[in-house]
C-alpha positions as protocol buffer text, in pm:
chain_id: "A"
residue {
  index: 1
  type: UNK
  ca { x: 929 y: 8234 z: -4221 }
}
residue {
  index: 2
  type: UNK
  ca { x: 1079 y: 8597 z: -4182 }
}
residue {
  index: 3
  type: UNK
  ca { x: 1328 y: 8579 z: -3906 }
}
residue {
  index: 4
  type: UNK
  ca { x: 1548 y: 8881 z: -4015 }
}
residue {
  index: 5
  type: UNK
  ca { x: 1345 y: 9095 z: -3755 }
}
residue {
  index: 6
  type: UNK
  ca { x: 1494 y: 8908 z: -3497 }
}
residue {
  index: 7
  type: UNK
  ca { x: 1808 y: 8980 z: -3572 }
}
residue {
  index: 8
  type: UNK
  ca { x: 1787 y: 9296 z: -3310 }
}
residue {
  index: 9
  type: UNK
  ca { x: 1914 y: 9164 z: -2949 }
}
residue {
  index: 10
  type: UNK
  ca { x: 1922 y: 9262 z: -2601 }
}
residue {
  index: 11
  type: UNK
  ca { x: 2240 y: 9300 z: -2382 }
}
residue {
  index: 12
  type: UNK
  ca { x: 2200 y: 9184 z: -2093 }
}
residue {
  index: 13
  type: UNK
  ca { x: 2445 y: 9427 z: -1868 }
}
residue {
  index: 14
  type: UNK
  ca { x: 2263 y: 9754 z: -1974 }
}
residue {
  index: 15
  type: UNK
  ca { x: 1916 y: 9616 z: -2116 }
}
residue {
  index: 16
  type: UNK
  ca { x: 1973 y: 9831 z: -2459 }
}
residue {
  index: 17
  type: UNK
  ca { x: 1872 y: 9673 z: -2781 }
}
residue {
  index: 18
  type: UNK
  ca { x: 2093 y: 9624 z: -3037 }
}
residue {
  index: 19
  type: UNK
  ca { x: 2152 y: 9487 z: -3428 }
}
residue {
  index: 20
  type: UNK
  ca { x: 2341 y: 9159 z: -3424 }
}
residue {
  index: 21
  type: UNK
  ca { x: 2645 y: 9318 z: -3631 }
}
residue {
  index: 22
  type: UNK
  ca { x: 2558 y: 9603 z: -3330 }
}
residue {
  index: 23
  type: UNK
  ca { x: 2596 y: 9405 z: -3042 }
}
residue {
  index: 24
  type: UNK
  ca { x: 2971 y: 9285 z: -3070 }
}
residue {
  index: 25
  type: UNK
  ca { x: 3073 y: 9644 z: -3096 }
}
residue {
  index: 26
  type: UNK
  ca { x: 2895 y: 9714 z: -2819 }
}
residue {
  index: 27
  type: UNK
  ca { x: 2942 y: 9478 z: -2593 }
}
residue {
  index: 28
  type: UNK
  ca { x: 3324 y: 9596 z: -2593 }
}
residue {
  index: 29
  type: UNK
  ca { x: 3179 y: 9961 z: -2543 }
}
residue {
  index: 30
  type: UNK
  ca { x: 2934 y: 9838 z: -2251 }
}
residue {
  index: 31
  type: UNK
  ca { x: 2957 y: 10053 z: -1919 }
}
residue {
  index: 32
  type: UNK
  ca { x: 2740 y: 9833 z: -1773 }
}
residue {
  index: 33
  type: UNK
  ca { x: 2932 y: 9535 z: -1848 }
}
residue {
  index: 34
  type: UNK
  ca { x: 3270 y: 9699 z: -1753 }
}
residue {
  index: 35
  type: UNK
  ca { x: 3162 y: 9791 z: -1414 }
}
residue {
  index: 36
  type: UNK
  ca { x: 3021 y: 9429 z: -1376 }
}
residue {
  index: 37
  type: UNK
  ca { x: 3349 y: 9289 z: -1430 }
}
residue {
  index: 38
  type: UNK
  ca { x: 3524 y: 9553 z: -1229 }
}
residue {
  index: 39
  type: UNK
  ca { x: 3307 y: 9405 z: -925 }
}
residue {
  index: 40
  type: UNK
  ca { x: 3366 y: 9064 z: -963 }
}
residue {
  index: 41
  type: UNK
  ca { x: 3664 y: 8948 z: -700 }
}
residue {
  index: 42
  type: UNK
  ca { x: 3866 y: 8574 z: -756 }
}
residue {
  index: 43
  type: UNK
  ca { x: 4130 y: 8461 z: -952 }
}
residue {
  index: 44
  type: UNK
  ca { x: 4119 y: 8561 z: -1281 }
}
residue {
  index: 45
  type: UNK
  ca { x: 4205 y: 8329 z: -1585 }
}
residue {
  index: 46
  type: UNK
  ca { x: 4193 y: 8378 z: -1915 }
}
residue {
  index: 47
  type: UNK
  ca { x: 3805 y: 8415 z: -2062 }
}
residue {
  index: 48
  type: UNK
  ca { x: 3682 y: 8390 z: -2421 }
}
residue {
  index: 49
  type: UNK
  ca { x: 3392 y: 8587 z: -2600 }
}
residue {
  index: 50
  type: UNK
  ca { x: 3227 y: 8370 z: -2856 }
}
residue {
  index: 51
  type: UNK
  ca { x: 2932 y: 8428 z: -3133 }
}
residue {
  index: 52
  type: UNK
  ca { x: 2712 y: 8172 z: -3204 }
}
residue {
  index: 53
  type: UNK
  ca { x: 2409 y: 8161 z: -3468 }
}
residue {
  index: 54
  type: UNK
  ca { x: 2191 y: 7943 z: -3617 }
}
residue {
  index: 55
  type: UNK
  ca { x: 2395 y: 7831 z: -3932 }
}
residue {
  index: 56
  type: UNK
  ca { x: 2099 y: 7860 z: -4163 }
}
residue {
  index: 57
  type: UNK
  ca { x: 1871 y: 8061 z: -3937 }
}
residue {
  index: 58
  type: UNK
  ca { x: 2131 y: 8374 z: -3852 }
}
residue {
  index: 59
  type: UNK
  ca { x: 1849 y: 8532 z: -3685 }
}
residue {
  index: 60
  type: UNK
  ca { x: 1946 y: 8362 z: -3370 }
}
residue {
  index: 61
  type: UNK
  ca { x: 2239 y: 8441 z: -3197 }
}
residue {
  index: 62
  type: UNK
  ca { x: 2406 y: 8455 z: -2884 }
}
residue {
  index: 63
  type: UNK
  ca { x: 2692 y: 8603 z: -2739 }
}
residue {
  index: 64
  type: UNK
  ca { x: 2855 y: 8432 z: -2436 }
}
residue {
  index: 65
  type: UNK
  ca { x: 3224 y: 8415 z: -2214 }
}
residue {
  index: 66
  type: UNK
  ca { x: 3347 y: 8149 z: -2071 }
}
residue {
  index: 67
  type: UNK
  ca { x: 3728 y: 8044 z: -1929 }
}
residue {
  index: 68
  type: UNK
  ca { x: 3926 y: 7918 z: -2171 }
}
residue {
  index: 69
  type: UNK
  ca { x: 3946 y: 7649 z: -1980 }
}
residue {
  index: 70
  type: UNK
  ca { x: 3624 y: 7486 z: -2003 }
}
residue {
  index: 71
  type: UNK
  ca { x: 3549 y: 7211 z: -2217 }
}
residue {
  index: 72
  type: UNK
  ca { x: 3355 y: 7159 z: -2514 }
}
residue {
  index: 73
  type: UNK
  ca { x: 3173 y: 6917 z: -2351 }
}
residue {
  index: 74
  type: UNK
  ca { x: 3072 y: 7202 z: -2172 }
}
residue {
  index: 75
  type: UNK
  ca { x: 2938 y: 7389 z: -2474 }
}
residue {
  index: 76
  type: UNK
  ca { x: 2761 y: 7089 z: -2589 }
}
residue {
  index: 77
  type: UNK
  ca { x: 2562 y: 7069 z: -2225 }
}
residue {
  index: 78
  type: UNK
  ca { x: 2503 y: 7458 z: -2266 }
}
residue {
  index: 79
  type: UNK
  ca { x: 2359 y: 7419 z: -2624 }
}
residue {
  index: 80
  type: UNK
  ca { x: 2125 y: 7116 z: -2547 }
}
residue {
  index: 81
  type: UNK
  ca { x: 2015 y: 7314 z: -2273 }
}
residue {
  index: 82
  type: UNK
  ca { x: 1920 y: 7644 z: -2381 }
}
residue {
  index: 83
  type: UNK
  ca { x: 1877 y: 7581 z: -2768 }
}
residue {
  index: 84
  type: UNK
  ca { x: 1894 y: 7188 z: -2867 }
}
residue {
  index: 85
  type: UNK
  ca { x: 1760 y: 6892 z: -2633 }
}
residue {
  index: 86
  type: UNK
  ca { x: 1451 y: 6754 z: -2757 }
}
residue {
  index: 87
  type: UNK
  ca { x: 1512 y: 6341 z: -2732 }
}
residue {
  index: 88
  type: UNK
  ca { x: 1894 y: 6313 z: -2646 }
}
residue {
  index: 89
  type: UNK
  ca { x: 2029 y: 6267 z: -3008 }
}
residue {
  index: 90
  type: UNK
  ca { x: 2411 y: 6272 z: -3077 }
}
residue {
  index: 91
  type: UNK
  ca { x: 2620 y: 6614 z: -3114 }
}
residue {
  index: 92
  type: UNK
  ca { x: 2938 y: 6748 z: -3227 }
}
residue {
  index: 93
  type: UNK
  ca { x: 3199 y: 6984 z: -3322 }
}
residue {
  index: 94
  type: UNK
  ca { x: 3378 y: 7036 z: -3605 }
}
residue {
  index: 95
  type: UNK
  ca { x: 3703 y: 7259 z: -3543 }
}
residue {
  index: 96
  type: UNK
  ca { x: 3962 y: 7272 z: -3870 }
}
residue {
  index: 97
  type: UNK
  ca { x: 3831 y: 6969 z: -4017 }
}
residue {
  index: 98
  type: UNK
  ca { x: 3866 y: 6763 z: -3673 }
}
residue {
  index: 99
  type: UNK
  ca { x: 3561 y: 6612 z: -3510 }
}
residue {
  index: 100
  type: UNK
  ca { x: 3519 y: 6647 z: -3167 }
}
residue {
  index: 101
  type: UNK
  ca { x: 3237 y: 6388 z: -3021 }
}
residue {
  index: 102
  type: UNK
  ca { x: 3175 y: 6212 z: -2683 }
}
residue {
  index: 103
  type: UNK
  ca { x: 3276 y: 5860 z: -2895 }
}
residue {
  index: 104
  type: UNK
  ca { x: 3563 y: 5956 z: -3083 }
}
residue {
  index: 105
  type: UNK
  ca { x: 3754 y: 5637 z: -3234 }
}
residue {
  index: 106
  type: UNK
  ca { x: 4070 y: 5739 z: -3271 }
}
residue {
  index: 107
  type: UNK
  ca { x: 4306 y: 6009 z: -3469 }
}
residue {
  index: 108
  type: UNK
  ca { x: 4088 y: 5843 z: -3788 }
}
residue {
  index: 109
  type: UNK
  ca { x: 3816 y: 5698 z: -3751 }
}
residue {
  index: 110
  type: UNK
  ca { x: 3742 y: 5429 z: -3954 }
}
residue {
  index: 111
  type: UNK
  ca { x: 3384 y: 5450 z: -3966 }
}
residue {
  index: 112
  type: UNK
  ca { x: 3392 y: 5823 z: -4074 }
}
residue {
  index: 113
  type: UNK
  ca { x: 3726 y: 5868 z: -4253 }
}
residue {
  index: 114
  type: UNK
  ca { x: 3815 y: 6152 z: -4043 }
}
residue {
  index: 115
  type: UNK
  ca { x: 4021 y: 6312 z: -3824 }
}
residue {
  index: 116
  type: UNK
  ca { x: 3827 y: 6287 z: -3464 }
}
residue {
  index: 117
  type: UNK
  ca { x: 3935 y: 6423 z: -3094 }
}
residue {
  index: 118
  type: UNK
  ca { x: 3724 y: 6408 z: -2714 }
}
residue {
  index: 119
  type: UNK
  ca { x: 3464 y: 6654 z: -2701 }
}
residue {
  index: 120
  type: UNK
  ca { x: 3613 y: 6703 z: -2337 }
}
residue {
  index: 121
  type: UNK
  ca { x: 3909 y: 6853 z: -2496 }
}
residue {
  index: 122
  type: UNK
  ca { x: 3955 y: 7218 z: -2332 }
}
residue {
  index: 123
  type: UNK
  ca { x: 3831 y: 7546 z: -2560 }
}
residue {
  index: 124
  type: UNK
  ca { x: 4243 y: 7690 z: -2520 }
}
residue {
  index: 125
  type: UNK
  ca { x: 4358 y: 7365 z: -2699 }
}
residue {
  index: 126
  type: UNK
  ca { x: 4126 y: 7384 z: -2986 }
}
residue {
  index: 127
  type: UNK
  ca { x: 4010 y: 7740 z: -3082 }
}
residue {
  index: 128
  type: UNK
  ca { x: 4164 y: 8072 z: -3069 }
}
residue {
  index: 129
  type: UNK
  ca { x: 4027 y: 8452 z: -3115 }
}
residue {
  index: 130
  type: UNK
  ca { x: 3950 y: 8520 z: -3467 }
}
residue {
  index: 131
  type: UNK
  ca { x: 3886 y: 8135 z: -3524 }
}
residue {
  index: 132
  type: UNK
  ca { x: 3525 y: 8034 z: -3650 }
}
residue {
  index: 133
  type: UNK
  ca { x: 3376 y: 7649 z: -3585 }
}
residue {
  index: 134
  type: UNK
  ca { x: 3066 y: 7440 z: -3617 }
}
residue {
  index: 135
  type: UNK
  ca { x: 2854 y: 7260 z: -3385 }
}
residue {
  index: 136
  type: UNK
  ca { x: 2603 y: 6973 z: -3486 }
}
residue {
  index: 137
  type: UNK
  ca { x: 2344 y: 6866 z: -3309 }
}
residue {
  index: 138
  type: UNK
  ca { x: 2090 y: 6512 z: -3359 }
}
residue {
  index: 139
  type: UNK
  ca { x: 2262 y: 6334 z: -3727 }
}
residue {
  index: 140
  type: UNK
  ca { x: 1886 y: 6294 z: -3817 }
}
residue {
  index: 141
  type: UNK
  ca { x: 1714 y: 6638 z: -3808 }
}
residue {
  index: 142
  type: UNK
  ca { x: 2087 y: 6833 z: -3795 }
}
residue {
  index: 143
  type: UNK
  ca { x: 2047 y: 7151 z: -3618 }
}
residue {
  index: 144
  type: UNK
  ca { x: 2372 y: 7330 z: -3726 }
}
residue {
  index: 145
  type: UNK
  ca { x: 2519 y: 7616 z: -3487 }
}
residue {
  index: 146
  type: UNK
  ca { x: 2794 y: 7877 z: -3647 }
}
residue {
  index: 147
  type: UNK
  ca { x: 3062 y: 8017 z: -3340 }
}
residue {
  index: 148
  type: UNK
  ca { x: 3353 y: 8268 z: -3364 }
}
residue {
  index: 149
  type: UNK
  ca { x: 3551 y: 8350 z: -3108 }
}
residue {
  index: 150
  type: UNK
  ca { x: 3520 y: 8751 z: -3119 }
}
residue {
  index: 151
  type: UNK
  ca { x: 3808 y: 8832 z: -2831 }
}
residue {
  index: 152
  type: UNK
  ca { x: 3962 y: 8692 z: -2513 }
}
residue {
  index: 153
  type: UNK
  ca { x: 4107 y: 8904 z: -2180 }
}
residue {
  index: 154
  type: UNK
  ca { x: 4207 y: 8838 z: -1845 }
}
residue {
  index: 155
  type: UNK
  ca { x: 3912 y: 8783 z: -1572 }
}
residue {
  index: 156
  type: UNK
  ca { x: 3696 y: 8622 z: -1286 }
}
residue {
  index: 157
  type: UNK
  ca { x: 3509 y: 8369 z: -1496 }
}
residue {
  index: 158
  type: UNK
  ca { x: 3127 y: 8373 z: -1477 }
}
residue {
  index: 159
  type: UNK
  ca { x: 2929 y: 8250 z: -1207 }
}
residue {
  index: 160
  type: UNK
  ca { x: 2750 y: 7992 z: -1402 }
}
residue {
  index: 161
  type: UNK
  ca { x: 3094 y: 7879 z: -1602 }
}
residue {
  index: 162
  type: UNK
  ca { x: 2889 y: 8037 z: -1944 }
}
residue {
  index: 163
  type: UNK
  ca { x: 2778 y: 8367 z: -1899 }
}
residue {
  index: 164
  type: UNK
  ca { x: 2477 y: 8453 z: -2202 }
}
residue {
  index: 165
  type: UNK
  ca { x: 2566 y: 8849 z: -2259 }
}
residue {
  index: 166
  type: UNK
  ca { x: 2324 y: 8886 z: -2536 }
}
residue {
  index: 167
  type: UNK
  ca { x: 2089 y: 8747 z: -2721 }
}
residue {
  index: 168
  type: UNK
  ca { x: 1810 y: 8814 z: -3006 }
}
residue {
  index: 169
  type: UNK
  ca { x: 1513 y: 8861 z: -2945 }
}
residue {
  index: 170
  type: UNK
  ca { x: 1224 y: 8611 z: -3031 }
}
residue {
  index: 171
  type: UNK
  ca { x: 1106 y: 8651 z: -3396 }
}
residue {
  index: 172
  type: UNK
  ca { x: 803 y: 8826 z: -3489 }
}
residue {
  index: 173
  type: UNK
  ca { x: 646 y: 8534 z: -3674 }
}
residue {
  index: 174
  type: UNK
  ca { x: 305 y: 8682 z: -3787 }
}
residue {
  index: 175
  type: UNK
  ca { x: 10 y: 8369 z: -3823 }
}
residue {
  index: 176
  type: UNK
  ca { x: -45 y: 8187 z: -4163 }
}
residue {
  index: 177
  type: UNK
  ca { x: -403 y: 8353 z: -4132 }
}
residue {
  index: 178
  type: UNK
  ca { x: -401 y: 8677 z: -3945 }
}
residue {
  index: 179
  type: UNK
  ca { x: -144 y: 8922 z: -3809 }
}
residue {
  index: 180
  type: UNK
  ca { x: -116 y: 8789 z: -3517 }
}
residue {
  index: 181
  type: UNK
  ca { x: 223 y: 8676 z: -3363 }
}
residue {
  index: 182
  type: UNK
  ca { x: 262 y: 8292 z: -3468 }
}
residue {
  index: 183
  type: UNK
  ca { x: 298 y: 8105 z: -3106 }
}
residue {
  index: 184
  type: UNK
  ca { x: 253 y: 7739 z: -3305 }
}
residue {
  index: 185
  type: UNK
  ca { x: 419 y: 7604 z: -3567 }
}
residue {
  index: 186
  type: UNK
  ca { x: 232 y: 7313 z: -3803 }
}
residue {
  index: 187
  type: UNK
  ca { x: 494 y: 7014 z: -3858 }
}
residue {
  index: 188
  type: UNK
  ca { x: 300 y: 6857 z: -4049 }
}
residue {
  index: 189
  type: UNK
  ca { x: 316 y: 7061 z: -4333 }
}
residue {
  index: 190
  type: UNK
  ca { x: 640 y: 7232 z: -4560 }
}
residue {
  index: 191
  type: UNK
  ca { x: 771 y: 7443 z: -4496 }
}
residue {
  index: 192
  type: UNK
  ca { x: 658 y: 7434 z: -4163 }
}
residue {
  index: 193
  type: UNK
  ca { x: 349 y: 7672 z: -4091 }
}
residue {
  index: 194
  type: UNK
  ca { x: 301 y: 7893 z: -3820 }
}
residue {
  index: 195
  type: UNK
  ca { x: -30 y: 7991 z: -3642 }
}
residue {
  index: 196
  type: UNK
  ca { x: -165 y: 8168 z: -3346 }
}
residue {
  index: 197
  type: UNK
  ca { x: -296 y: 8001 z: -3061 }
}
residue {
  index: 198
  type: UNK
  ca { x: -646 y: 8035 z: -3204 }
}
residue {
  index: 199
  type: UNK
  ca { x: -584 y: 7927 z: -3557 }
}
residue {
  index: 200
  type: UNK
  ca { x: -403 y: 7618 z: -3399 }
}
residue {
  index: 201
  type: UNK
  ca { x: -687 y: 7531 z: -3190 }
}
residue {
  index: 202
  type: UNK
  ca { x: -891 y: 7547 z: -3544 }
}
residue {
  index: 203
  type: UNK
  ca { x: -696 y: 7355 z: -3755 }
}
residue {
  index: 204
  type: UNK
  ca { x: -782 y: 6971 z: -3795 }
}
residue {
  index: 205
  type: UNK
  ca { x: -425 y: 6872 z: -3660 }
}
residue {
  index: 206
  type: UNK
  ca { x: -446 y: 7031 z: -3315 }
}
residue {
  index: 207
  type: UNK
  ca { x: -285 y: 6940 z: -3147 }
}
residue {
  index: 208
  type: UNK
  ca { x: -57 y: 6650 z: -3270 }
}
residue {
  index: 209
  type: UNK
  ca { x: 85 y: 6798 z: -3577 }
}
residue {
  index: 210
  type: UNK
  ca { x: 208 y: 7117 z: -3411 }
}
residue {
  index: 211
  type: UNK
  ca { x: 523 y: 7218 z: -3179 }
}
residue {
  index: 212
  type: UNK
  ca { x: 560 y: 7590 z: -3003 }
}
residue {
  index: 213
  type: UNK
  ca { x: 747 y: 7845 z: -3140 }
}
residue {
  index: 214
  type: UNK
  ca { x: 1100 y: 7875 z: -2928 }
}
residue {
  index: 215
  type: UNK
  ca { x: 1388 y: 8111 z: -2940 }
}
residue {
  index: 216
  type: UNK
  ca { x: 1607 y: 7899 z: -3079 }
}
residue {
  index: 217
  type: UNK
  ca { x: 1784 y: 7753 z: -3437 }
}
residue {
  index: 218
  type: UNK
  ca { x: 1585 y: 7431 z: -3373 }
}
residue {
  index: 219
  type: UNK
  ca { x: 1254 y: 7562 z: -3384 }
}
residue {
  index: 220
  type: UNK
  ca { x: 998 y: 7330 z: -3510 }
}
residue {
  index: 221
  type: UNK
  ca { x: 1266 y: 7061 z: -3580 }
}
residue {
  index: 222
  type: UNK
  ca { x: 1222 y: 6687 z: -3411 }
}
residue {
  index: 223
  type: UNK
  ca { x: 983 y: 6680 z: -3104 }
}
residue {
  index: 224
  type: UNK
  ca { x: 1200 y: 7058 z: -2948 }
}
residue {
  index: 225
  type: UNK
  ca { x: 983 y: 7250 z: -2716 }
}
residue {
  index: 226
  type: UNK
  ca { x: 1241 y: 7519 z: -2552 }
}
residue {
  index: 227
  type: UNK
  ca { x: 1488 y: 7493 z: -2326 }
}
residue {
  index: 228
  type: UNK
  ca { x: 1473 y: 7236 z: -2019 }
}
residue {
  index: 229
  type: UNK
  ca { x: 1642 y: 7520 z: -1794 }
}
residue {
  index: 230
  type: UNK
  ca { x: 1373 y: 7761 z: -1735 }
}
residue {
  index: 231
  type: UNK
  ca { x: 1621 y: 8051 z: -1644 }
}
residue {
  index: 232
  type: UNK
  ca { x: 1705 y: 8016 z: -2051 }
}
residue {
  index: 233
  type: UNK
  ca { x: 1350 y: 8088 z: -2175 }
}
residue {
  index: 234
  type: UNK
  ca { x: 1386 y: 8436 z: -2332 }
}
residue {
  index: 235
  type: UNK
  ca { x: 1067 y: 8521 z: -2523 }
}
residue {
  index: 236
  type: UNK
  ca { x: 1091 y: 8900 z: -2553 }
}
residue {
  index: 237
  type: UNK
  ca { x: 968 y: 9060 z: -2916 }
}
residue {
  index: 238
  type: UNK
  ca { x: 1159 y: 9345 z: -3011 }
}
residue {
  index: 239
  type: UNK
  ca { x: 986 y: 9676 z: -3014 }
}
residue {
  index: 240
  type: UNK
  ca { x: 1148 y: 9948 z: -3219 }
}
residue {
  index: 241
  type: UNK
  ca { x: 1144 y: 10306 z: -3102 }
}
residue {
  index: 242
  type: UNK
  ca { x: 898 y: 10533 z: -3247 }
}
């Protein structure tokens, strides 16, 4: 599967596409997202910018801020919602060799023979800018997720406690049979093999052995289907200028 054209993504302030490598330069640069901020009125607190990707599928990405302040508990809820939940499995992070997980046993724990810490442990007391960490969801069929914290300044934090400032744009996946964009994926097979919605319909698996295509690191893994908040479906293809 060639995701490396969906490595373009969309800011959200001004619409504009951009390269991922693009998009954290720009997202300093955006008008758009200055005059946002300028317009927001509260207390302001300190806010982090943070990268995530899929760590072996870098063709999605996001780029979010959130107060330093909230949890990584609160990451974890954010990731299951727009990129991970499928059946409730386990998660974690993994910050300097320390895990962070909703059952942490202690400073060692003795069933893992490492260091492990409350996932409800604030973002300020475990990362800083410059500072790249990992993110694990379901121990079975591990979806891994690669985040750097790109900057921090001084600001009314989002809305929604995460704000999503960019993102990539969904794949173009072309079908195992035709040119058309893939909007299955055939589970049942590896790699995995993607189809259009005809060519699914065709095959002698329809429709048990197949799972959608998503925007997300943990497509075609486990039983995912996209995000369970609808305001996080994001299925735009990128269309280069002519």
């Amino acid at each position: 599967m060639n995701k490396r054209k969906g490595f373009h993504g969309k800011c959200f302030y001004c619409g504009n596409s951009y390269t991922k490598a693009g998009m954290s330069r720009h997202l300093k640069a955006c008008e758009a997202r200055k005059e946002a901020n300028a317009a927001k009125e509260g207390k302001a607190f300190r806010l982090l910018h943070i990268q995530a990707w899929g760590s072996y599928a870098p063709g999605f990405w996001l780029h979010l801020e959130t107060a330093a302040k909230t949890t990584l508990a609160d990451l974890d809820d954010f990731f299951r919602a727009i990129w991970m939940e499928c059946c409730g499995h386990l998660s974690q992070f993994i910050i300097d060799d320390v895990y962070y997980s909703a059952n942490p046993s202690g400073d060692f724990g003795f069933s893992l023979g490492v260091a492990e810490k409350d996932i409800r442990t604030p973002l300020w007391k475990a990362v800083r800018p410059g500072d790249e960490f990992n993110y694990e969801y379901d121990f079975g069929t591990t979806t891994p997720v690669t985040l750097k914290v790109m900057d921090e300044r001084e600001g009314v934090p989002p809305q929604d406690d995460i704000k999503v400032m960019a993102r990539n744009y969904l794949p173009n996946i072309p079908c195992e049979i035709c040119d058309q964009q893939a909007e299955h994926m055939l589970t049942w097979e590896y790699p995995i093999t993607p189809y259009c919605q005809e060519h699914a319909e065709e095959h002698d698996d329809w429709p048990e052995g197949f799972l959608p295509v998503v925007n997300s690191p943990r497509i075609g893994d486990c039983g995912y289907t996209g995000p369970w908040n609808e305001e996080y479906i994001f299925d735009e293809i990128y269309q280069p200028e002519e």
